[in-house]
N, C-alpha and C positions, 0 to 999 in steps of 0.2 A: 594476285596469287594464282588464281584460274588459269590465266593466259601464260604466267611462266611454268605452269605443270603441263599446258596444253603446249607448250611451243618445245618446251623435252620430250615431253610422249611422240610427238613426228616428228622430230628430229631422229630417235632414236628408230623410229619405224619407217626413215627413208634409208636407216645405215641397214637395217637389214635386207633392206631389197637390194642394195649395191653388191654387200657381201654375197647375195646368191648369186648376182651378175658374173662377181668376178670368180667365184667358184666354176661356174657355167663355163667363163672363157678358159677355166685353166685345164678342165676337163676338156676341152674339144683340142686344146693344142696339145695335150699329154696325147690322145686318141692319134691325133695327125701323126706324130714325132712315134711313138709305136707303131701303126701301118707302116709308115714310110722306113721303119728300120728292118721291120718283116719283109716290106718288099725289096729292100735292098740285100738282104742277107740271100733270099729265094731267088734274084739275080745272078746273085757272086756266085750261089750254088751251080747253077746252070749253066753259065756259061764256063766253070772252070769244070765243068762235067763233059760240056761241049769241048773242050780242047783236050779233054782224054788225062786231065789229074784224076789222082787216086786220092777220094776223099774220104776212104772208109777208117776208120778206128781200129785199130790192134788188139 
């Protein structure tokens, strides 16, 4: 009985360190995929500012 309380108690305490892993990785490609949308918007800005469009709001 020991050893079967003992082999669910770490089991359950190896799923919790996964689950922060993959939390950890979802956050850093959410992070990426934001930057990269910010810099691509601050590009399109710039260069369509550069060729002399009118990007101002009415």
């Amino acid at each position: 009985m020991f050893f079967a309380i003992k082999w669910h108690y770490e089991r359950g305490k190896n799923g919790k360190e996964k689950q922060g892993t993959v939390a950890r990785a979802g956050g850093k490609v959410a992070a990426v995929f934001v930057l990269s949308l910010l810099g691509l918007s601050l590009l399109t800005f710039g260069l369509s500012t550069m060729l002399g469009l009118d990007l101002t709001f009415p």
